[in-house]
N, C-alpha and C positions, 0 to 999 in steps of 0.2 A: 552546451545542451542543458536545457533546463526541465528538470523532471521533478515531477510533484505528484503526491496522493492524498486524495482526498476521504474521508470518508463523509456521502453525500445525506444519507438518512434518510433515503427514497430518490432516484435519479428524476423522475416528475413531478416533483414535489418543487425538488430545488433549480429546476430547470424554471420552475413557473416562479419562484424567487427572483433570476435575475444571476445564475450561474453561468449560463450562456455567454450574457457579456462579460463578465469573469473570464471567463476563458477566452473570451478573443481580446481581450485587454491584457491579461497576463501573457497569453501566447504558450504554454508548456510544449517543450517537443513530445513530451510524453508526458500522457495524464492517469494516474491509477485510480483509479474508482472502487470505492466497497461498501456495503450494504444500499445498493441500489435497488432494490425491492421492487424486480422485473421480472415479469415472462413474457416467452415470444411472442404472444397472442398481442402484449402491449411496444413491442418492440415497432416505431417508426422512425421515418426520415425526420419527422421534427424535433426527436431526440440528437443527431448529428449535429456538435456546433458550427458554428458558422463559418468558422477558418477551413471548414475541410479537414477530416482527420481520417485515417483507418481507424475503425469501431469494431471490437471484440467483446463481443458482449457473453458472459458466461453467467445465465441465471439458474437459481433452483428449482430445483420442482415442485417446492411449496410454491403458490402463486402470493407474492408482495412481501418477500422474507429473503434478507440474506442477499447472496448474488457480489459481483465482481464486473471491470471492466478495465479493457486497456483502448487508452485512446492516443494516436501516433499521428506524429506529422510524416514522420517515413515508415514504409515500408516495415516490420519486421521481419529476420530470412523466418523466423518460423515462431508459432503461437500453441500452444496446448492448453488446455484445461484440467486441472485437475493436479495431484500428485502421485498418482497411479492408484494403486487399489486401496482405497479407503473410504470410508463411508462418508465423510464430508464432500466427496465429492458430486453427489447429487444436492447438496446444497451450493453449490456454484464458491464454493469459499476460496479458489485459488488459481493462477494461471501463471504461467511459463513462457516468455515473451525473448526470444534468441536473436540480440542487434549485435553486429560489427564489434568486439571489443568486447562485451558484457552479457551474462542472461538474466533479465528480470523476474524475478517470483511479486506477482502481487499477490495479495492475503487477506483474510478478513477473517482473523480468528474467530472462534465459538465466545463467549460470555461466561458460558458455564453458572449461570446462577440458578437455574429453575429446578435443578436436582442435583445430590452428589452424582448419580450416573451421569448427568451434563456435563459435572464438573471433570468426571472421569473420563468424557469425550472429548474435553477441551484439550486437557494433558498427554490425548493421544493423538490429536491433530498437531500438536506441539513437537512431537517425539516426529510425527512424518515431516513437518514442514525442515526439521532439523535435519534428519534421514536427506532431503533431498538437496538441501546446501551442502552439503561434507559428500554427495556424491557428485555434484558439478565439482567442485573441488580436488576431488579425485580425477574428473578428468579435464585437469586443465583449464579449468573454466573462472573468470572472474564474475563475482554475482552482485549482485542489489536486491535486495530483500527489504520491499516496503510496504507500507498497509496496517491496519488498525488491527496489535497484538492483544489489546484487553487487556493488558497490564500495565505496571508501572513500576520501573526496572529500581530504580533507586528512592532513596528518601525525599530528593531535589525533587523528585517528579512527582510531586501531590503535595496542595495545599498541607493537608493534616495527617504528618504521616504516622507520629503517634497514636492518633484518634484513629487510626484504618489501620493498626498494625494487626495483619493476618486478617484483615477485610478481604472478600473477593477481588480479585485485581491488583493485589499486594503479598499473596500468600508466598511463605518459601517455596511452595514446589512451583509456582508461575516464576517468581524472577529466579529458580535455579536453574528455568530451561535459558531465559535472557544470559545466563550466566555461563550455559554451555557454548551459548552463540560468539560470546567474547574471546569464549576459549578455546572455538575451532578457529579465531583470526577474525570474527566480523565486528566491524566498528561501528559504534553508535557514530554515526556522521553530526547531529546537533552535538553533542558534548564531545567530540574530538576539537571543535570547533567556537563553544561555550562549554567550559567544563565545566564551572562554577553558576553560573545563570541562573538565580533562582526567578517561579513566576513564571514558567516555560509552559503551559497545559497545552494540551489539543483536544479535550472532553471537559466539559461541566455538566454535573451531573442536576443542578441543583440552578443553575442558572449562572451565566458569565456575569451577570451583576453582584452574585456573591462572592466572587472571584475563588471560591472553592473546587478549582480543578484539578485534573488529571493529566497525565503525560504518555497517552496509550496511542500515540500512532510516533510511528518510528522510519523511519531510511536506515537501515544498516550495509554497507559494503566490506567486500571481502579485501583483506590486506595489500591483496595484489593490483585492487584497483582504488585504494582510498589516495591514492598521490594524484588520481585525476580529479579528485573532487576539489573544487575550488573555496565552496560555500554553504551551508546549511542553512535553512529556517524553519521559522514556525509562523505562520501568517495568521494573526490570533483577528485580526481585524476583519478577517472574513468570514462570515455570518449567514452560509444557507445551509448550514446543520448544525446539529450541537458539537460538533468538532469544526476544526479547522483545519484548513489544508499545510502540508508540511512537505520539506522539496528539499533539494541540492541543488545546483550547476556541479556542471562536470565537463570539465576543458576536453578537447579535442585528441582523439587516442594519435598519436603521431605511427602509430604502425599500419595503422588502415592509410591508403591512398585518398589523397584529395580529391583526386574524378570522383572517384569512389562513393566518397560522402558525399560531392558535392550532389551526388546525380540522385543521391538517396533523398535529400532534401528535398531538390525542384521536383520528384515524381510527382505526378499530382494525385491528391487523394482521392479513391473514389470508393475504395470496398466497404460495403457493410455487411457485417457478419453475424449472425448470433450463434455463439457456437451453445451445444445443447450440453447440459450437468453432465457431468458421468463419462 
């Protein structure tokens, strides 16, 4: 299974780039999408790639701000929006996607740069997204926690890390929440995998020819399921946002039945959804 998220920097923007074939060239069983800067008013079939996928579309109620999507070649048994009662929730910033084996959190943290009260919003959206990994946890659950954090966990992961020490997106209270995530059991899957890698971004802030980037979109898996992951990347070559898409594979859970999967597979896609903020 090959799962990847992207953060797209407007879903129409980069659809009218040439993301579409992207995506039926890569083929993702699952694709996480964030800041796709949708409302339902602009929500069509001409957004559905072309492989056919189930589309979960979770936008804000700002219109052209923010927002989320999950897009599956199978079925999910279940999909939410949101992380219960918190006010990022009418910003579309998160969704909860329950497959055979694993439940997916996609994310699209806040920025936090337009005010300290932002930044005081971000750090509470940080505290719920954490709140709800350690309560799947608690029951039994293996997770994937992927999407663009807005930060950047380590020194490796920024061009200049001296020059941005305690920059937005490097402060100690951001990578002390990264820091909580390690220590409730969840694995950076790119450095379990490259630990050392320097040159990794998925953000340029300044332009990818200056090669002064960042390292702010993450895959993290919970301990109980990082033995299924096969593989990590960062796919810096693709170029319809100023980030680029970043994924695992992840081998086959040998507890789920093969009919099982296989019937999950061949379903064929057809639902479109926009599920509403909140």
């Amino acid at each position: 299974m090959l799962l990847a998220s992207y953060n797209v920097n407007g879903i129409r923007a980069a659809m009218k780039h040439g993301l579409a074939a992207w995506i039926a060239e890569v083929a993702p069983d699952i694709l996480c999408l964030q800041e796709i800067r949708i409302g339902a008013p602009q929500l069509s079939t001409a957004l559905v790639p072309p492989l056919g996928y189930y589309c979960y579309w979770h936008h804000g109620e700002r219109a052209g701000y923010s927002g989320t999507a999950i897009l599956s070649r199978s079925k999910p048994l279940s999909v939410r929006c949101g992380l219960g009662p918190h006010v990022a929730d009418h910003e579309g910033r998160a969704m909860v996607a329950e497959y055979p084996g694993f439940t997916l959190i996609n994310c699209y943290c806040p920025s936090g740069a337009s005010s300290p009260a932002r930044f005081a919003f971000k750090l509470a959206f940080y505290d719920t997204v954490l709140d709800a990994c350690l309560l799947l946890l608690q029951e039994g659950k293996r997770v994937i926690l992927c999407g663009d954090v807005n930060a950047a966990h380590q020194r490796l992961d920024l061009a200049n890390p001296s020059a941005t020490a305690r920059t937005l997106g490097f402060t100690p209270a951001e990578r002390r929440w990264m820091d909580g995530l390690t220590h409730a059991g969840f694995i950076d899957t790119f450095r379990h995998f490259h630990p050392s890698l320097p040159g990794q971004y998925t953000w340029w802030p300044a332009g990818r020819e200056r090669a002064a980037g960042w390292r702010l979109d993450y895959v993290f898996a919970s301990s109980g399921l990082v033995e299924r992951v096969a593989d990590a990347f960062i796919l810096q070559e693709v170029r319809y946002s100023d980030h680029c898409p970043v994924g695992i594979s992840l081998l086959p859970d040998e507890t789920q039945s093969s009919g099982c999967s296989q019937q999950q597979v061949t379903e064929p896609p057809s639902m479109w959804r926009s599920m509403e903020a909140g």
